[in-house]
VOLODREN-663227 format. One line per field, with one value per residue (C-alpha): x, z, y; residue in one letter; residue number from 1. Coordinates in steps of 0.1 Angstrom, whole numbers, padded with zeros to 4 digits. Example, Ala and Ser with C-alpha at 12.3 -4.5 7.8 and 13.67 -1.06 7.14 Angstrom:
<nodes>
x c(0123,0137)
z c(0078,0071)
y c(-0045,-0011)
r c(A,S)
k c(1,2)
</nodes>
This chain:
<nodes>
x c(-0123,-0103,-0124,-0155,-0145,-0162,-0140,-0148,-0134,-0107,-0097,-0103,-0082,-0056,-0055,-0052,-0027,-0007,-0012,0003,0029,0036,0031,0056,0082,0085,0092,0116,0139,0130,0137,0167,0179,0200,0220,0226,0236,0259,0273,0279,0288,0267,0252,0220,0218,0229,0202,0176,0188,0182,0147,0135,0152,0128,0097,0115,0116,0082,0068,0086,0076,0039,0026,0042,0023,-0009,-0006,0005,-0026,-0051,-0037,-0029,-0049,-0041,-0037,-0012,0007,0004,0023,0050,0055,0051,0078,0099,0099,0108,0139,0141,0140,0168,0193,0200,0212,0243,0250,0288,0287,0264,0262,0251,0225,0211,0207,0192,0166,0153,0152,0129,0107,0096,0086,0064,0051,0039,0033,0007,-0008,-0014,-0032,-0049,-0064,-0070,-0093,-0112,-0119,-0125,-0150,-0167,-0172,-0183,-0209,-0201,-0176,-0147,-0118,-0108,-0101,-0075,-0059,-0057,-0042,-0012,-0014,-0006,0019,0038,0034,0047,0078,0089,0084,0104,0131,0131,0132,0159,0183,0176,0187,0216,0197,0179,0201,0234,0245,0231,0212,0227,0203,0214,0198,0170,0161,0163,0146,0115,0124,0117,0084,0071,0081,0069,0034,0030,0033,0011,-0018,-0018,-0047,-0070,-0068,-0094,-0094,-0085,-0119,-0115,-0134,-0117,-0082,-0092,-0108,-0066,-0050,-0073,-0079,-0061,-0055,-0078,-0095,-0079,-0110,-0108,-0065,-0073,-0102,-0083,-0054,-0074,-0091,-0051,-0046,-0073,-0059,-0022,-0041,-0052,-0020,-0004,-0028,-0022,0018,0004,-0005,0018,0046,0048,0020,0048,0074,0043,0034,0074,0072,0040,0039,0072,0062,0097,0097,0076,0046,0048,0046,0011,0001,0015,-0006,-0039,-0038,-0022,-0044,-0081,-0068,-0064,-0089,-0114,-0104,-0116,-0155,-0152,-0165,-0200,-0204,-0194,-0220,-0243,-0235,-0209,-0177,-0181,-0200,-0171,-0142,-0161,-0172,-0143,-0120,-0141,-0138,-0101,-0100,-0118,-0100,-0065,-0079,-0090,-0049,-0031,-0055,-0059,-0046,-0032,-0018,-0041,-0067,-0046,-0045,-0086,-0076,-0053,-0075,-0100,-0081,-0070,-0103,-0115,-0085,-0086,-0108,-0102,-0076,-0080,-0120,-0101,-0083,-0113,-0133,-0102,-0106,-0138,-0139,-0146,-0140,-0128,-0095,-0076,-0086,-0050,-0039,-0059,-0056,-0019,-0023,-0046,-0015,0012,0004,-0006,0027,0039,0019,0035,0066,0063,0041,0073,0090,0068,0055,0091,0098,0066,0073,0109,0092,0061,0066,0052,0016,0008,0024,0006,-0026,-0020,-0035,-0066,-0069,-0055,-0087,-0111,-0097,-0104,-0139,-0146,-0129,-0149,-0179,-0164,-0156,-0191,-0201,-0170,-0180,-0213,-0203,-0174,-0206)
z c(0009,-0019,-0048,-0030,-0040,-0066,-0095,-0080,-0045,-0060,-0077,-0041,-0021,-0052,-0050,-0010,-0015,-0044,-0015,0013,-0008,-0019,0018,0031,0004,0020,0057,0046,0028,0055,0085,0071,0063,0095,0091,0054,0070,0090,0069,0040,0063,0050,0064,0076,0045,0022,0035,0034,-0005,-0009,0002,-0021,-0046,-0040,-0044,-0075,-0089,-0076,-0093,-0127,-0137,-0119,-0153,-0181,-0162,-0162,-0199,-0196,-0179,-0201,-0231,-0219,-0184,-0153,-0148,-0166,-0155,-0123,-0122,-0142,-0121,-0089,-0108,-0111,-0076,-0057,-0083,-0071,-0035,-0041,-0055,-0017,-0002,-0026,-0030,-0021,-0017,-0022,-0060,-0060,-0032,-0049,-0083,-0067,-0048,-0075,-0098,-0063,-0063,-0096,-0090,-0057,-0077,-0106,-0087,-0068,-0102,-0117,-0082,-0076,-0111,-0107,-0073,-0093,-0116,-0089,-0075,-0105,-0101,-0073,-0076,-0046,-0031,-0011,-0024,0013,0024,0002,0012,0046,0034,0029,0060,0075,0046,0062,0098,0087,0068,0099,0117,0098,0095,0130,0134,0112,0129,0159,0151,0169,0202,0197,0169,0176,0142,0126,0091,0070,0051,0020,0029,0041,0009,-0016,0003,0006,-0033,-0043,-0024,-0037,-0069,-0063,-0045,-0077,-0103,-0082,-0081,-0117,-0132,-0100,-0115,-0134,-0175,-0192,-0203,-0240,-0247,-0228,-0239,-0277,-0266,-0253,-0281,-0308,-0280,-0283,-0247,-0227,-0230,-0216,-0193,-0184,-0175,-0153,-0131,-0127,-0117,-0093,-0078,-0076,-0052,-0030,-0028,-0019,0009,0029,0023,0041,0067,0075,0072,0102,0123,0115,0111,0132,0159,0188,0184,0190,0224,0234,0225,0240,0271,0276,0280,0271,0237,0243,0260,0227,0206,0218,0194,0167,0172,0180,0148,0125,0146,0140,0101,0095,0113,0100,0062,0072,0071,0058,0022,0038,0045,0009,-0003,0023,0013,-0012,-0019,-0017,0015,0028,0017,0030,0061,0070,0061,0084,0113,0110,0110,0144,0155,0148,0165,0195,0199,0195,0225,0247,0279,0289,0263,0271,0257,0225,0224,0215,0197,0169,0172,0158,0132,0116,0119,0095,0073,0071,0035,0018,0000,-0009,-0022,-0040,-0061,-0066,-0079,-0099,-0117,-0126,-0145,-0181,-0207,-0195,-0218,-0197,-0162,-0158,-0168,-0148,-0120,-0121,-0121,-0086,-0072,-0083,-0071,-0037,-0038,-0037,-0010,0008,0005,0005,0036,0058,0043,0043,0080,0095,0072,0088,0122,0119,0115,0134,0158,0156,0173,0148,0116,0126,0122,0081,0087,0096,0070,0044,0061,0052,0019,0012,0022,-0002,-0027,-0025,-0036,-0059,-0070,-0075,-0097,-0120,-0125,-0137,-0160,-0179,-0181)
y c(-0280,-0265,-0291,-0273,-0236,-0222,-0208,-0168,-0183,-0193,-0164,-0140,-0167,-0165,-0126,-0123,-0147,-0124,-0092,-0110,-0121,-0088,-0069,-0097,-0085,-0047,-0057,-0088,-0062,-0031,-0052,-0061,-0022,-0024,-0053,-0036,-0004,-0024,-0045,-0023,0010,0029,0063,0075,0096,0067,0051,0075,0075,0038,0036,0069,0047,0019,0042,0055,0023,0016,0048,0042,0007,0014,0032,0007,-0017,0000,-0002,-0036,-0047,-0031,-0047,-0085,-0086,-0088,-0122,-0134,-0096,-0104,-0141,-0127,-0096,-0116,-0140,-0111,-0100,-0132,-0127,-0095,-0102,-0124,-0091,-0071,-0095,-0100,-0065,-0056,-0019,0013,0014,-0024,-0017,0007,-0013,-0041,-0023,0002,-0031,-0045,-0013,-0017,-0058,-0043,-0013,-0035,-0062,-0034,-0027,-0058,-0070,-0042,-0046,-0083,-0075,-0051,-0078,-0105,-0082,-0074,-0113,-0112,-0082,-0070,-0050,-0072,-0048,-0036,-0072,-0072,-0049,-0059,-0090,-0067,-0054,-0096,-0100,-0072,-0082,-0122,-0107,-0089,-0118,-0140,-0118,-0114,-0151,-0157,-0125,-0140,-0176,-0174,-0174,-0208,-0226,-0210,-0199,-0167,-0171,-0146,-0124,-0135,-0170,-0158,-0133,-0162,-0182,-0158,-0151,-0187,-0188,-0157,-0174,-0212,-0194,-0173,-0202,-0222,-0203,-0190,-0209,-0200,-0163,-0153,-0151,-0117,-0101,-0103,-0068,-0051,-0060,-0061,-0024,-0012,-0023,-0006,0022,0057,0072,0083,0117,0148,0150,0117,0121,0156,0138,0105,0126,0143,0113,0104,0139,0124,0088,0107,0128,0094,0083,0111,0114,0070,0081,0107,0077,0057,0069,0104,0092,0077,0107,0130,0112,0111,0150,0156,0139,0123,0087,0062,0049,0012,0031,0054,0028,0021,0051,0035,0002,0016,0029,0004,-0020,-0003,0002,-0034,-0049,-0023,-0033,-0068,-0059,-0020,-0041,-0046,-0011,-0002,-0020,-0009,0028,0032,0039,0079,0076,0054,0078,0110,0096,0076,0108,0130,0100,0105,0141,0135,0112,0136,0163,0140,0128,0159,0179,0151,0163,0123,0098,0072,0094,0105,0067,0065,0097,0077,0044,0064,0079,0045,0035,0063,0066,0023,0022,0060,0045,0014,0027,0056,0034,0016,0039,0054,0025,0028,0063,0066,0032,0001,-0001,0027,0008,-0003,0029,0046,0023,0032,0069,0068,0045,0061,0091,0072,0063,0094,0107,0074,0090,0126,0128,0123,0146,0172,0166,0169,0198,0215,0196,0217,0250,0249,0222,0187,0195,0218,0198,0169,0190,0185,0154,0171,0191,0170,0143,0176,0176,0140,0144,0171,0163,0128,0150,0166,0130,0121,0150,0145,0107,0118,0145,0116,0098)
r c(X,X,X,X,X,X,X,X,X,X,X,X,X,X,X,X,X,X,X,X,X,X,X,X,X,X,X,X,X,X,X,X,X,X,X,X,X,X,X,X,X,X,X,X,X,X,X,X,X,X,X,X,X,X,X,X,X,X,X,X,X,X,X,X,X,X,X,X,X,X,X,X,X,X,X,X,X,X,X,X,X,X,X,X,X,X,X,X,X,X,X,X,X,X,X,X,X,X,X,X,X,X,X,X,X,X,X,X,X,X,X,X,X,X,X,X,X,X,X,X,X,X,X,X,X,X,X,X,X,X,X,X,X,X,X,X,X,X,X,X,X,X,X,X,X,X,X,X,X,X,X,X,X,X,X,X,X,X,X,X,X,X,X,X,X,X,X,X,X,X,X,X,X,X,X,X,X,X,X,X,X,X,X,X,X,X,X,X,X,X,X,X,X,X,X,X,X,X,X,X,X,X,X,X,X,X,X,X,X,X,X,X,X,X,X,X,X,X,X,X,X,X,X,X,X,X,X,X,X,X,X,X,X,X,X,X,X,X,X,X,X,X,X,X,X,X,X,X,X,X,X,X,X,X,X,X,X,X,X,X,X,X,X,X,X,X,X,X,X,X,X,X,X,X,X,X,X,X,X,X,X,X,X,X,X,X,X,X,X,X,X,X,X,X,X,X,X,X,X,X,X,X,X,X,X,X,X,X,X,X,X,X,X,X,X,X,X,X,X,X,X,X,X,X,X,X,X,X,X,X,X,X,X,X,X,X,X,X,X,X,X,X,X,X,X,X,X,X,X,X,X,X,X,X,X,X,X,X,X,X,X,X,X,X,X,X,X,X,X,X,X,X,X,X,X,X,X,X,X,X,X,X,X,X,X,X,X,X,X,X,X,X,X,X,X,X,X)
k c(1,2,3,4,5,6,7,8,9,10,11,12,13,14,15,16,17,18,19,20,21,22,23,24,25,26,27,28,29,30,31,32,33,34,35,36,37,38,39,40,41,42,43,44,45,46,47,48,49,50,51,52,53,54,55,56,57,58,59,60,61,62,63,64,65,66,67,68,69,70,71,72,73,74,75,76,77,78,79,80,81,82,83,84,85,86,87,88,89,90,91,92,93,94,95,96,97,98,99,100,101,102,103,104,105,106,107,108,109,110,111,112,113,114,115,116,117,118,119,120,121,122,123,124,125,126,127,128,129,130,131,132,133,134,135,136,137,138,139,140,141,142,143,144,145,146,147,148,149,150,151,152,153,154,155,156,157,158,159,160,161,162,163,164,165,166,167,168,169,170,171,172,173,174,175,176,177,178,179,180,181,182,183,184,185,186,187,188,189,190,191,192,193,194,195,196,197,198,199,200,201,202,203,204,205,206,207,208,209,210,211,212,213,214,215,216,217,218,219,220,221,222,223,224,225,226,227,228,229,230,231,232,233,234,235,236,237,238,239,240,241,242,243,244,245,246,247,248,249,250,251,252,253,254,255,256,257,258,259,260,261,262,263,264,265,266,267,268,269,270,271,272,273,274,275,276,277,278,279,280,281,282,283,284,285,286,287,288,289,290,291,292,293,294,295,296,297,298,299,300,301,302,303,304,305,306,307,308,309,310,311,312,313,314,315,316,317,318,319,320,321,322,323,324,325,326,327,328,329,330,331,332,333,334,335,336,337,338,339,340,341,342,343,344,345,346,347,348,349,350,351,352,353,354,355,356,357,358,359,360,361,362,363,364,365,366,367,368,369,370,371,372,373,374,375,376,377,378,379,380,381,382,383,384,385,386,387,388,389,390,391,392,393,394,395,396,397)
</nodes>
């Protein structure tokens, strides 16, 4: 089977490989935040500080390796940052008290966020392979990655119940580390070769054009809007249906997996409909399926139907941003697609985690009904500004 695989074939299974990898290394460390707290005694707060320290650290190192990429390619960035970050993973799990925490887990930020980066930009160039988009898959890949590191750490908490000893988590976190690592050295030569032009083209290459910075910026707005609006569904869309209609916390959590549910699945096969109709039509329409979808949850008059409601929201919302970054990628020369690339998810990133923030600041002041309709209009947003998207590509040429 794997002597029959084509070198392109190789390179997607090698990619999906890198994003499950990578989606596994969020939930093995988050599903371990309340042993931490406990361990440690640490407070809510402290807490809360730790994991805006992890997107700190995830936004810092994404745009040195954006540069990184276009200059050496994102294959051989990619193994060393996924190197890196089984490392990484190893670091929480030794920490002693907040300070050392906190270390440790901006220095595990940075190996996901350029780990993000340098992936990202090897599926772009896997796909260019390919000539034909398959970009969303990938993405879903994450998706698994982050459903298999909650399990395993939920396996391994609950050891004591079917081994009789508990694995602690420092075990558990250098063992995942040196897979990530051993997976990562393994598959380095099914990645792709750096294209030569392009990388010759960074080095000599100044930085790209004001024009070119403002419109990749604003692509990056767009991206950072279907970020928020997934962080509606996923993260506000059970507290809304205990608020609304006072259902106990498990028949809530049915919101939550309607929507995470139709977003992954959808990324499976939303690739055949980019190529069917493209990425713009993809990001419009979806974002106008989830604005639909948004508006169908919050005035449903039962939570079974707010449950179609969010269903159909993830559904819409389950390409915008993975396509976004996508076509980020693609504006102006090919020696600032890295770059580029890391502008669109950094900014993504901090959608990811301002959205909260700014829903429960709203949700304070408003009430959570009416915050929650930010998603709608933020899913408006998207789908004009993906025309808007359309006219700036032409005009860089």
């Amino acid at each position: 089977m794997l002597l029959s695989m084509t070198i392109n074939q190789r390179a997607r299974a090698a990619v999906f490989t890198y994003f499950l990898l990578c989606g596994a290394a969020v939930t093995v460390w988050a599903t371990h935040i309340p042993e931490v707290e406990n361990r440690l005694s640490l407070s809510h707060s402290q807490i809360g500080t730790i994991i805006l320290i992890l997107g700190g650290g995830a936004l810092a190192s994404m745009q040195i390796l954006g540069a990184w990429v276009d200059r050496h390619g994102s294959a051989k960035t990619l193994v060393g940052i996924s190197v890196a970050l089984g490392l990484a993973l190893m670091l929480p799990g030794f920490a002693f008290d907040f300070w050392t925490l906190a270390i440790s887990i901006f220095l595990l930020g940075a190996c996901i966020g350029g780990t993000d980066i340098a992936m990202n930009a090897h599926a772009l160039v896997v796909e260019k392979a390919y000539q034909r988009p398959i970009f969303s898959a990938f993405h879903a890949m994450w998706s698994i990655g982050g459903v298999i590191g909650s399990l395993v750490v939920g396996a391994t908490l609950g050891a004591d119940l079917y081994l009789g000893f508990k694995i602690p988590m420092p075990v558990t976190m250098t063992a995942w580390g040196a897979l990530t690592i051993f997976v990562a050295l393994l598959l380095k030569s099914w990645l792709l070769p750096a294209e030569e032009k392009q990388t010759a083209a960074a080095k000599s290459e100044s930085k790209p054009a004001a024009k070119e910075f403002r419109f990749v910026i604003f692509v990056g707005l767009v991206s950072a809007a279907g970020a928020i609006v997934e962080g509606v569904g996923i993260d506000w869309s059970a507290l809304y249906s205990v608020d609304q209609f006072q259902v106990i916390t498990a028949t809530a959590a049915i919101s939550v997996t309607m929507f995470a549910s139709a977003m992954a699945t959808v990324r499976f096969f939303a690739d055949k409909v980019v190529a069917k109709f493209g990425r713009i039509a993809v990001i419009q329409g979806g974002a106008l399926i989830s604005a639909l979808g948004i508006a169908i949850a919050l005035i449903s008059p039962t939570v079974e139907l707010s449950w179609i409601g969010w269903a159909l929201a993830g559904l819409g919302i389950s390409a915008v941003v993975p396509q976004c970054m996508a076509f980020g990628s693609e504006i102006g020369s090919e020696a600032n697609q890295g770059r580029n690339l890391a502008k669109v998810v950094g900014l993504t990133y901090a959608g990811v985690l301002g959205g909260p923030a700014i829903i429960g600041f709203a949700g304070e002041a408003l009430g959570l009904q009416l915050a929650l309709s930010i998603g709608i209009a933020l899913a408006v947003f998207v789908a004009v500004g993906a025309a808007i998207m359309v006219k700036g590509k032409k005009q860089l040429g």
